[in-house]
C-alpha positions in Angstrom: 1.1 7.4 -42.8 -2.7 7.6 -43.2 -4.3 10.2 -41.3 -6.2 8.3 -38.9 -8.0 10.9 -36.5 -11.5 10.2 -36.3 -11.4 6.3 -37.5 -13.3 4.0 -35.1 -11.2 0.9 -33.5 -12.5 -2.3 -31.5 -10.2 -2.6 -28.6 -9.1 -4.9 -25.8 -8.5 -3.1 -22.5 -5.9 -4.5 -20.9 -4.5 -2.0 -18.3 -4.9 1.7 -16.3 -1.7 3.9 -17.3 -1.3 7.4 -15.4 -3.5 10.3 -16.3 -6.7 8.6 -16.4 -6.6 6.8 -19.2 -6.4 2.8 -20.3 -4.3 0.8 -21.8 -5.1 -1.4 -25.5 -2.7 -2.0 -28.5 -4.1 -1.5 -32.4 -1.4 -3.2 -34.8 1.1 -3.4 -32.2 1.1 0.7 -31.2 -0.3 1.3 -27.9 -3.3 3.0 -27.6 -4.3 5.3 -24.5 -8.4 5.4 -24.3 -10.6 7.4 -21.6 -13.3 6.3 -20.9 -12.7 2.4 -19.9 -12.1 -0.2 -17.9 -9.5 -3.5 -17.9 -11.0 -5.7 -19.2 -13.2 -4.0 -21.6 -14.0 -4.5 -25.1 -14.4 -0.9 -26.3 -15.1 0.5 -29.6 -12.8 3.9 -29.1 -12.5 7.0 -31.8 -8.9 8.1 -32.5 -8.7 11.7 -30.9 -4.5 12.2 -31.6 -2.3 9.9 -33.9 0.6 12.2 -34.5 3.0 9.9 -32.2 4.5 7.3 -33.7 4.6 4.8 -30.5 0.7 5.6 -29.5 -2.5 7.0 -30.3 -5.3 8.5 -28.2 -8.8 7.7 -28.2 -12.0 8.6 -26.9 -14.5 5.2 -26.3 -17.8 5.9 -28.1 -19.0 2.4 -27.7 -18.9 -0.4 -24.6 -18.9 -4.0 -26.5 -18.3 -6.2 -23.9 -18.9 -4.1 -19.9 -16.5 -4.4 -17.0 -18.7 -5.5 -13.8 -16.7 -2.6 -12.1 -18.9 0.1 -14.8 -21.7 1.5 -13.1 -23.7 4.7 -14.9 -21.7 7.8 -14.2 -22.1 9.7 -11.3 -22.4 12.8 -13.9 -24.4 12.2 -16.3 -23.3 14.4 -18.9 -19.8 12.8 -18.7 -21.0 9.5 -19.7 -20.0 7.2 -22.4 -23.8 7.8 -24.1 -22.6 11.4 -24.7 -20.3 12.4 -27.9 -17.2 12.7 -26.4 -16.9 16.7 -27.2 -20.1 17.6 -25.4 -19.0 15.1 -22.6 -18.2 17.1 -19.3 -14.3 17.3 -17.9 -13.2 16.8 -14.5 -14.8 13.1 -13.5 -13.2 10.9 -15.4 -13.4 8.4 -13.1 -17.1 8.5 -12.8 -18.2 5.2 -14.8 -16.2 3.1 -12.2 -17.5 1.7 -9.0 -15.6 3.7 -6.0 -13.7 0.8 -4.3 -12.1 -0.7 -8.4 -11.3 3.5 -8.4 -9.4 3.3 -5.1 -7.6 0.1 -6.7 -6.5 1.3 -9.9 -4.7 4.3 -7.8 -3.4 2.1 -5.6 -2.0 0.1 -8.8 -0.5 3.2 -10.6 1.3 4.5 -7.5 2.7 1.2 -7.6 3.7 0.5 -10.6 5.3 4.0 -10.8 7.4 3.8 -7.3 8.6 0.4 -8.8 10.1 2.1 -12.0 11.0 5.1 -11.3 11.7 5.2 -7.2 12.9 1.6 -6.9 10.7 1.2 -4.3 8.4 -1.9 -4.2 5.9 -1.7 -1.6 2.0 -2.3 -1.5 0.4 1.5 -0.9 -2.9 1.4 0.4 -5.3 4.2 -0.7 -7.5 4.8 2.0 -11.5 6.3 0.9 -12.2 9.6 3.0 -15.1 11.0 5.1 -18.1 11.5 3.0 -20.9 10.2 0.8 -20.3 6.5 -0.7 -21.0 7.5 -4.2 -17.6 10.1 -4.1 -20.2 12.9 -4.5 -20.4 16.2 -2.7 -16.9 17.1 -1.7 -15.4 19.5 -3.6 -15.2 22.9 -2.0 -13.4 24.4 -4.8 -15.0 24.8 -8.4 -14.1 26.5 -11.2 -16.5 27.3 -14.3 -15.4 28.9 -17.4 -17.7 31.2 -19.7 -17.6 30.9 -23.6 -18.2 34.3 -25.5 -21.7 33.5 -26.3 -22.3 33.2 -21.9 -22.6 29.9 -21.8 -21.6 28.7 -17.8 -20.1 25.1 -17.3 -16.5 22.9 -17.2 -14.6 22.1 -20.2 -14.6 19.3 -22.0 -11.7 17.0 -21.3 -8.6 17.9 -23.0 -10.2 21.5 -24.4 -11.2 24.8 -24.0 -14.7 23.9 -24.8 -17.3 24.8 -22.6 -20.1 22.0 -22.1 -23.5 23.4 -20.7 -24.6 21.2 -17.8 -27.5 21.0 -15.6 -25.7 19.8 -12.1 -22.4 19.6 -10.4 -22.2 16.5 -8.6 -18.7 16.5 -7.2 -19.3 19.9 -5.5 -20.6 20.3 -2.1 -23.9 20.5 -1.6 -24.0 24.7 -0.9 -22.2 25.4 -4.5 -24.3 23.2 -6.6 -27.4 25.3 -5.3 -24.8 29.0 -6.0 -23.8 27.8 -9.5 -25.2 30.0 -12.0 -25.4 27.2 -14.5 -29.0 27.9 -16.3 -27.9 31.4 -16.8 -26.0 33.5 -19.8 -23.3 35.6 -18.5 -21.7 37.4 -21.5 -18.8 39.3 -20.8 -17.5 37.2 -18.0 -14.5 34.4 -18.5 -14.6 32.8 -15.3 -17.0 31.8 -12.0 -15.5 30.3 -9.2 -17.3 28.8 -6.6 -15.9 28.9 -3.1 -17.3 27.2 0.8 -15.7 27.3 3.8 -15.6 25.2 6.5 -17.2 27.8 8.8 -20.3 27.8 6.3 -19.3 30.5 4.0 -20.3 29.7 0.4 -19.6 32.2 -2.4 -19.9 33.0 -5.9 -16.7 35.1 -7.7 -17.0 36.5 -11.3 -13.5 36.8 -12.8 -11.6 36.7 -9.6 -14.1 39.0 -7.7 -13.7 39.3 -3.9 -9.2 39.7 -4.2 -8.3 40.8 -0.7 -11.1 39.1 0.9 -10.0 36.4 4.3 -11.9 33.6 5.1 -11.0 31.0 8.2 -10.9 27.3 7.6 -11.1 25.1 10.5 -9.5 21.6 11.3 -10.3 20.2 14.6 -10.2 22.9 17.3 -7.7 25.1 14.7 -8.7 27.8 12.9 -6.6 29.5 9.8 -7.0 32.7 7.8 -6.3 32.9 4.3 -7.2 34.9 1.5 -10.9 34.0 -0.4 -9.1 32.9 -3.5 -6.0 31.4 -1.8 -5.0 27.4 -1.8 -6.8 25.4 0.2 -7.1 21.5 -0.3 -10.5 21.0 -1.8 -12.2 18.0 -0.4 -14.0 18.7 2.6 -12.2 16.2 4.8 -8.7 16.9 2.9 -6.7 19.4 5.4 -7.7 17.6 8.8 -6.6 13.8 6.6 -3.1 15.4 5.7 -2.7 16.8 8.9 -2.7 13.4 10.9 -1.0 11.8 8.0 2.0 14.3 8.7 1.9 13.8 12.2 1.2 10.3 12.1 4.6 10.0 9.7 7.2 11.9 11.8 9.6 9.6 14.0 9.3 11.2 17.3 12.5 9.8 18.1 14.1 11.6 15.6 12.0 14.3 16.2 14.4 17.5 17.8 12.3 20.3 18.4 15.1 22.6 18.7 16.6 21.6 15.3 15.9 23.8 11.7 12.6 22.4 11.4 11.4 23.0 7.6 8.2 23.1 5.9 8.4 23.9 2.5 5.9 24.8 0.5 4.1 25.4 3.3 1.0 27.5 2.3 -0.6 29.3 5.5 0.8 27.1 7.7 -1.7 24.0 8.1 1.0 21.1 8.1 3.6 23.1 10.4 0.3 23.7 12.9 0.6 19.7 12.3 3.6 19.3 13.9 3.4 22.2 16.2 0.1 20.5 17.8 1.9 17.3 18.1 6.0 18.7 19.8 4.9 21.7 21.5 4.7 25.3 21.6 8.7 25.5 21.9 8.6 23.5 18.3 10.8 25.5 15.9 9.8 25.3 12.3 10.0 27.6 10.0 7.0 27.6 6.8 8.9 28.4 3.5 6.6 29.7 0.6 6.3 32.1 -2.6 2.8 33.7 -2.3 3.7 36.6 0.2 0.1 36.8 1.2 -0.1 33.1 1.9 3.3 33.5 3.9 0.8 37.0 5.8 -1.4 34.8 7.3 1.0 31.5 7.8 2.7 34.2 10.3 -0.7 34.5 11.9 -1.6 31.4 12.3 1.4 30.1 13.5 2.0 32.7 16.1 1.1 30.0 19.2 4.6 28.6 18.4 7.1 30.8 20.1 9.6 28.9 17.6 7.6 29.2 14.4 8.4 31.7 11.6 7.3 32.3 8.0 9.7 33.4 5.1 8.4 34.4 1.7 11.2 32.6 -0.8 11.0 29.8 -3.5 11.9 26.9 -2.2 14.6 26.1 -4.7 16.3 29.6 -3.9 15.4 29.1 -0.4 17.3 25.3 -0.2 20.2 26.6 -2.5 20.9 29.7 -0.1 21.1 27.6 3.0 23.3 24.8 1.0 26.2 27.4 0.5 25.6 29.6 3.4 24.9 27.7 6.4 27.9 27.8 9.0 28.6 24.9 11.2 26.1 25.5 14.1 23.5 25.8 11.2 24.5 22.7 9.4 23.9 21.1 12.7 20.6 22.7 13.0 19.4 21.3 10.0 20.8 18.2 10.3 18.6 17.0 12.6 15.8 18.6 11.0 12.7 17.1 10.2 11.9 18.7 6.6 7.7 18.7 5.2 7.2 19.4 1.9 4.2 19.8 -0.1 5.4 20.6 -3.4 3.1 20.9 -6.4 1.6 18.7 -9.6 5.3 18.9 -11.0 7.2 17.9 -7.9 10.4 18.8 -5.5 12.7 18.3 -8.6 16.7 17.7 -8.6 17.2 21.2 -7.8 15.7 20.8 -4.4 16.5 17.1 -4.0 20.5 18.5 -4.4 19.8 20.8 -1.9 18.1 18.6 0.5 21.2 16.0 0.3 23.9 18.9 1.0 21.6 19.6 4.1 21.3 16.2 5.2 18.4 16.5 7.1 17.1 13.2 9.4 13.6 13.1 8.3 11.2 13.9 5.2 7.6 13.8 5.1 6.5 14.2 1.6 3.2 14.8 0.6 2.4 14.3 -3.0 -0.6 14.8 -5.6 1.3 13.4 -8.4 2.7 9.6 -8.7 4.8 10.4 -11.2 6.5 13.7 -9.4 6.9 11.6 -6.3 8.2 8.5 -7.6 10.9 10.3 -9.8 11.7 12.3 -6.4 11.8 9.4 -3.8 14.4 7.4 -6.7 16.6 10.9 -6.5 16.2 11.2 -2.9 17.0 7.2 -2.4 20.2 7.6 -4.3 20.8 10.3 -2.2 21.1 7.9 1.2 17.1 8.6 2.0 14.8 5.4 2.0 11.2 5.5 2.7 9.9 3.8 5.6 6.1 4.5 4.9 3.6 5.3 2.6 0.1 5.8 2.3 -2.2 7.0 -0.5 -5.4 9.0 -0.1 -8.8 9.1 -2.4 -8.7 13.2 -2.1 -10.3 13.8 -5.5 -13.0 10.6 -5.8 -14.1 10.2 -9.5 -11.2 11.7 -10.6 -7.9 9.5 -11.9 -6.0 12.0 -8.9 -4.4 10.6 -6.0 -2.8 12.0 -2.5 0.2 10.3 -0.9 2.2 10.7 2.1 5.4 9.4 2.5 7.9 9.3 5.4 11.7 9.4 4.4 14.8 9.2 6.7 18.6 9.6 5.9 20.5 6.1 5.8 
């Protein structure tokens, strides 16, 4: 085969496929471009062609415009940029908020349908903030090259593109961001603001040890400066009615073996705690000890409430062959949260969760992929979903948040 890397193609648009990137087909092979929009006539450079069933390809050239393009919100990630000096992170940026909202909605879709079995429309609902998805991350990370230079990769590299402006970051860290200076010697800046006000600037994980408190609603929670915390403003308080919004209070048992796994510092047990009762027993499963520190603090209204430091697999596996009958009981009528990460639950904990057999699951997902492959396991399992929403946490990104609501058949 010809080496084809590089060689510039006209192409049809004709669909969104996971990841961010668009569907057109060169010769019969599909070709995944970034860039785009359905319905586009694109000229698009060949990036990777060492698959034999699809390429990859950057677009260099709009022919014939989508009326969903609009200029990009960053505009040293747009189209009029070579595609190496074009900034990572947005990739969503050339397309009008509400046709971004749509094509998530579609892919969440389209993935339930093949790989859950599940066909259901999933709305994906906008969040608090500016129209423009602008101004909402409270989270940033910047790399340094070895020459100093300050900015985000390019997409797909360790490249670091020198930009002038960070448009998806709040408002505080675009005015922190050391972006017109040289900072030789460093590898990393990360930019970090509270919802109490505090805004700070880390060199190469600077300020370890430090505790900051977030705030949703009336409820405050420690964590540690550079621990997880959802990044858009409006994220943790969104997830938190989601999950109490999704529980069936009439299969709700307070007393029962209450789980939430992957549970962080505690936010989405607080959720459920706020909405049962101080008797509610849950207990907050998660790796990072320190994270586990302050879930025991800032669950401590919940006389029931506890916080074990354990993977969640180990965690699920240990209970599977240990339980004894009272136990089994227990967590049978258990309502189970999880908030697993980018890759998912996986079969491991899906196994577990079916020996278990508890009566409810609320999932909450940042990955359609993860949580389609995991409701289809969980479905063959006896569980069937019985709602589920989607939510535009990362605007301008291809990313997408979804909650969904589970029970045992």
């Amino acid at each position: 085969m010809a080496e084809t890397t590089g060689t510039e193609l006209e192409l049809d648009i004709t669909n969104v496929a996971h990841g961010g990137v668009f569907v057109a087909r060169h010769e019969g092979r599909v070709v995944f471009v970034a860039d785009a929009l359905p319905g586009e006539r694109v000229v698009g450079r060949v990036i990777e062609d060492r698959h034999d069933r699809y390429w990859r390809a950057d677009t260099v050239r709009v022919l014939s415009a989508s009326p969903d393009r609009q200029d990009h919100v960053w505009a040293e990630a747009g189209v009029d940029r070579d595609p190496a000096q074009r900034a990572g992170g947005a990739e969503f940026g050339h397309i009008r908020p509400a046709r971004q909202r749509e094509l998530k909605r579609q892919v969440l879709e389209e993935n339930l349908r093949r790989m859950g079995g599940v066909d259901r429309e999933v709305p994906v609902a906008a969040l608090p903030g500016a129209e423009d998805g602008t101004g909402w991350r409270t989270r940033v990370r910047l790399h340094v090259d070895e020459d100093g230079r300050v900015g985000p990769y390019a997409p797909r590299s360790h490249r670091v593109v020198e930009v002038s402006d960070l448009p998806l970051a709040a408002p505080a860290l675009r005015e922190l961001a050391p972006l017109d200076r040289r900072l030789p010697g460093t590898s990393s800046i990360d930019l970090v603001q509270t919802s109490t006000g505090t805004a700070r600037s880390l060199a190469d994980g600077e300020g370890a040890g430090a505790v900051v408190t977030e705030r949703v609603g009336d409820r405050e929670f420690r964590l540690d400066l550079g621990g997880f915390w959802q990044v858009h403003t409006a994220a943790a308080a969104t997830l938190s009615d989601a999950v109490s919004r999704f529980v069936d209070d009439q299969l709700f048992d307070p007393a029962a073996a209450n789980l939430d796994l992957y549970g962080g510092v505690g936010l989405l047990a607080a959720a459920l705690g706020d909405r049962f009762g101080p008797a509610t027993r849950i207990t907050s499963v998660e790796s990072d000890p320190r994270a586990t520190e302050h879930a025991q603090e800032n669950l401590a209204d919940w006389v029931g409430a506890s916080a074990v430091t354990e993977r969640v697999d180990r965690y699920l596996r240990r209970l599977a062959g240990q339980a004894s009958r009272t136990e089994r009981s227990r967590l049978s009528r258990a309502t189970v949260v999880l908030d697993p990460p980018r890759s998912g639950a996986g079969k491991d904990v899906v196994k577990s969760l079916a020996a278990l057999k508890p009566a409810q699951l609320v999932y909450v997902a940042c990955d359609p992929v993860a949580l389609s492959r995991d409701i289809g396991a969980l479905r063959r399992e006896g569980y069937e979903v019985t709602a589920l929403e989607g939510f535009d946490l990362f605007p301008n990104t291809h990313h997408v948040e979804a909650v969904a609501s589970l029970v045992r058949t």
